[in-house]
mmCIF file of the C-alpha atoms, coordinates in Angstrom:
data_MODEL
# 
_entry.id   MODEL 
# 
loop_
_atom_site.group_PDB 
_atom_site.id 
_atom_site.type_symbol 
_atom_site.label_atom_id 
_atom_site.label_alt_id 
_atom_site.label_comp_id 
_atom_site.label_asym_id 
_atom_site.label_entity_id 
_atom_site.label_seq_id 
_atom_site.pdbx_PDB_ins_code 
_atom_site.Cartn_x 
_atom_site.Cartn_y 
_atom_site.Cartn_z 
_atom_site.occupancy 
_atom_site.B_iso_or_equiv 
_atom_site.pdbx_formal_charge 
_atom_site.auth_seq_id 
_atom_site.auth_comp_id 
_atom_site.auth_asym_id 
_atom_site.auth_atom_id 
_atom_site.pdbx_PDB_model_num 
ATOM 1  C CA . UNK A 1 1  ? 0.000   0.000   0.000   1.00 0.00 ? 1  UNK A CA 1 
ATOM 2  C CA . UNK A 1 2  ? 1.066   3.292   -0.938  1.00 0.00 ? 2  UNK A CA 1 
ATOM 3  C CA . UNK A 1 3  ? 2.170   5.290   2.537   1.00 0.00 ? 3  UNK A CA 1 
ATOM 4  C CA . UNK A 1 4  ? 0.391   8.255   3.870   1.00 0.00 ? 4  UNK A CA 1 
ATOM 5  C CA . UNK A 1 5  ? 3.174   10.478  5.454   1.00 0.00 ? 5  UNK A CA 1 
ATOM 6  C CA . UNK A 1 6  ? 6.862   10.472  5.693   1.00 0.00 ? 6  UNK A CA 1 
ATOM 7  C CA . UNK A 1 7  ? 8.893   10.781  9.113   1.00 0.00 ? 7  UNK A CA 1 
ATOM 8  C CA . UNK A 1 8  ? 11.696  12.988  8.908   1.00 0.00 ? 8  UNK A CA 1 
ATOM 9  C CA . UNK A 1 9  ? 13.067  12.524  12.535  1.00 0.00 ? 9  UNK A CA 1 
ATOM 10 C CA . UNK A 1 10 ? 13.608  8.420   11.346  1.00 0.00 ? 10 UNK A CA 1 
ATOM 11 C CA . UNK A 1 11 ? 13.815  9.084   7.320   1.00 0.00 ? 11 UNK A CA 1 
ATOM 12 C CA . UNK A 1 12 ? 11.242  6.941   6.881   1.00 0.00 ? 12 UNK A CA 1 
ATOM 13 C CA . UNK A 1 13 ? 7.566   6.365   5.296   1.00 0.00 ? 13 UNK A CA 1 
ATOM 14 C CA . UNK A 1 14 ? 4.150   5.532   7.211   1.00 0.00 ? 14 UNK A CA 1 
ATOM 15 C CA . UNK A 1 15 ? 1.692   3.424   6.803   1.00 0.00 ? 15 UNK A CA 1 
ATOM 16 C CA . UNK A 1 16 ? -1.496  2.803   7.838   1.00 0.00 ? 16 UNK A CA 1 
ATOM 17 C CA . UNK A 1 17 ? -1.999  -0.459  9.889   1.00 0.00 ? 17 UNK A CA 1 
ATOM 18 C CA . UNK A 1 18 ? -4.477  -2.855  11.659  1.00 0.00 ? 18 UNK A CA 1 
ATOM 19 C CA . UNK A 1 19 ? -4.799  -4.319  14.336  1.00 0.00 ? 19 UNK A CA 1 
ATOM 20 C CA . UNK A 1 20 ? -1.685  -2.824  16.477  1.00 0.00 ? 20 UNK A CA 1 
ATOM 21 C CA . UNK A 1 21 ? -3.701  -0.841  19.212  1.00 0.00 ? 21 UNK A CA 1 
ATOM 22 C CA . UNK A 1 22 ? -6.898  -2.380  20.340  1.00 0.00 ? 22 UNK A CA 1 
ATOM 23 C CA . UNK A 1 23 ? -7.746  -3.690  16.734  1.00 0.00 ? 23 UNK A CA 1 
ATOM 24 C CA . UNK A 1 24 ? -7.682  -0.405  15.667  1.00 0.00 ? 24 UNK A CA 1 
ATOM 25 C CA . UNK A 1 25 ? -6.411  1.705   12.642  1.00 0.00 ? 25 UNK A CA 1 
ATOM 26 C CA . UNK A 1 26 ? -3.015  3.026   13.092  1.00 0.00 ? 26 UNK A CA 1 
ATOM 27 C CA . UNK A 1 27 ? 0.335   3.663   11.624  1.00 0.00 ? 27 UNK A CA 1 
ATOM 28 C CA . UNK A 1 28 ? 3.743   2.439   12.116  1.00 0.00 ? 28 UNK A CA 1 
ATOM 29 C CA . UNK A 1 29 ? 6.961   3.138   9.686   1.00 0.00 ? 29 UNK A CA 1 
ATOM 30 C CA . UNK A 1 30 ? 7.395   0.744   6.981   1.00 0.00 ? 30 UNK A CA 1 
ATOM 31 C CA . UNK A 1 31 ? 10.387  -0.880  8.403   1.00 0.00 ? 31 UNK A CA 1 
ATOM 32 C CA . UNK A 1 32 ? 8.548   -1.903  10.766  1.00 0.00 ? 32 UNK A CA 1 
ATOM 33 C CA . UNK A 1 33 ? 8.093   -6.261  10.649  1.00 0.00 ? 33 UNK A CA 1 
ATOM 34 C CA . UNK A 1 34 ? 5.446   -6.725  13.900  1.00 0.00 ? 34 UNK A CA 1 
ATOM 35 C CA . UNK A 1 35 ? 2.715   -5.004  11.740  1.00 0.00 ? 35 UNK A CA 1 
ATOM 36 C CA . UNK A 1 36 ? -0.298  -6.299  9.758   1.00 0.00 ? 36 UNK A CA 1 
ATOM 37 C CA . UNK A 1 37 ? -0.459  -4.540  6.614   1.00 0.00 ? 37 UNK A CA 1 
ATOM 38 C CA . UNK A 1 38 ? -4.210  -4.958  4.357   1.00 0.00 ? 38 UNK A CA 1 
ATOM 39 C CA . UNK A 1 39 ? -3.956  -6.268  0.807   1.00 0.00 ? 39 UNK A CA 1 
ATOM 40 C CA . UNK A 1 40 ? -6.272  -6.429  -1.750  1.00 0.00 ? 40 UNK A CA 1 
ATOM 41 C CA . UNK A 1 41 ? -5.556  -9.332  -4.203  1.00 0.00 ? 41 UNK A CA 1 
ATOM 42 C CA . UNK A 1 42 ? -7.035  -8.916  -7.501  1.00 0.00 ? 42 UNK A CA 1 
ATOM 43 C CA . UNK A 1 43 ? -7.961  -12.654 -9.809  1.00 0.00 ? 43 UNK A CA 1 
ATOM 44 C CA . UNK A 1 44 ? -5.988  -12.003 -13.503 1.00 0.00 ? 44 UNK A CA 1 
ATOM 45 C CA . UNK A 1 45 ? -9.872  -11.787 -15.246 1.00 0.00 ? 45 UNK A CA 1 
ATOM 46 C CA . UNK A 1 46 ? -10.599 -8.759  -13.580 1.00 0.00 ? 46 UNK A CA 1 
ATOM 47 C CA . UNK A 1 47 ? -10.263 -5.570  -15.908 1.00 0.00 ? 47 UNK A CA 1 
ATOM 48 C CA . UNK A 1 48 ? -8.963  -2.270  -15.268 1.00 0.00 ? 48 UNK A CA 1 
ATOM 49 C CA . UNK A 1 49 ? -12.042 0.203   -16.500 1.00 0.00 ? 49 UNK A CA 1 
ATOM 50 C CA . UNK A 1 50 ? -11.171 3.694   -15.226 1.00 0.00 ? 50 UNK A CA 1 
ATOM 51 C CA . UNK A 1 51 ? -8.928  5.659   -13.024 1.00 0.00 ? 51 UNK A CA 1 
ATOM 52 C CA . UNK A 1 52 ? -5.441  6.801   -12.659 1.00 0.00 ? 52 UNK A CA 1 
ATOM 53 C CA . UNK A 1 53 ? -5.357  4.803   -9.050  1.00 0.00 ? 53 UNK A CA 1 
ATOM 54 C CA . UNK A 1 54 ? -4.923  8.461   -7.292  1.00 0.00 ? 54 UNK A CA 1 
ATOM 55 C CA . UNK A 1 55 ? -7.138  9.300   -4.774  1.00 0.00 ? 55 UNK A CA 1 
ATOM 56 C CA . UNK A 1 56 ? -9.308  11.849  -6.238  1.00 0.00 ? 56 UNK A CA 1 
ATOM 57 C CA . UNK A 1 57 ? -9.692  9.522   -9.067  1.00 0.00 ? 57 UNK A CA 1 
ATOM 58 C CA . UNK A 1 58 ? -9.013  5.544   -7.977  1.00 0.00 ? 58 UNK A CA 1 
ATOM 59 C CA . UNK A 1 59 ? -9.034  2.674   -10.262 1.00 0.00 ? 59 UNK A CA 1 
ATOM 60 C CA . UNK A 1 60 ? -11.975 1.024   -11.429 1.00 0.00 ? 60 UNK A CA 1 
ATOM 61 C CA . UNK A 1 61 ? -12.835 -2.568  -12.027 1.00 0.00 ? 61 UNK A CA 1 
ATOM 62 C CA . UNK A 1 62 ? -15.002 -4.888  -13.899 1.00 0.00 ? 62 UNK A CA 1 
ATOM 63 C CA . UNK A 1 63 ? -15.285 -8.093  -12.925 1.00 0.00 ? 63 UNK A CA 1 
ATOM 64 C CA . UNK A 1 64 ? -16.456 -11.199 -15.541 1.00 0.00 ? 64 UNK A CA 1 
# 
C-alpha cells in the first residue's frame, strides 16, 4: 500500500496499519516487521475500467 506520510526525525515512510492498538487503525513506519499490513488481491480476469489509481480519481474494475 502506498504510505500516507513520511517521518523525517527516522527518514522513513508511514503506513497505515491494523490491528496494532486495540484492533484499531493506526500507523507504524514501513520498516517496521510486527505489523499487519491490508492487501487487496485482484484474480488475472478482472479488468482495469477507469482511473489513474490516485485518490481523487481511484481505479476502477469490472469483474467477468
Amino acid at each position: 500500500m502506498s504510505p500516507y506520510s513520511y517521518y523525517v526525525e527516522s527518514n522513513s515512510a508511514r503506513v497505515f496499519v491494523a490491528g496494532s492498538w486495540y484492533g484499531r487503525l493506526s500507523y507504524a513506519n514501513v520498516t517496521d516487521n510486527h505489523i499487519i499490513r491490508p492487501v487487496i488481491s485482484l484474480k488475472s480476469s478482472v479488468v482495469v475500467t477507469g482511473g489513474d489509481g490516485s485518490g481523487t480519481n481511484p481505479y476502477t474494475v469490472e469483474m467477468p
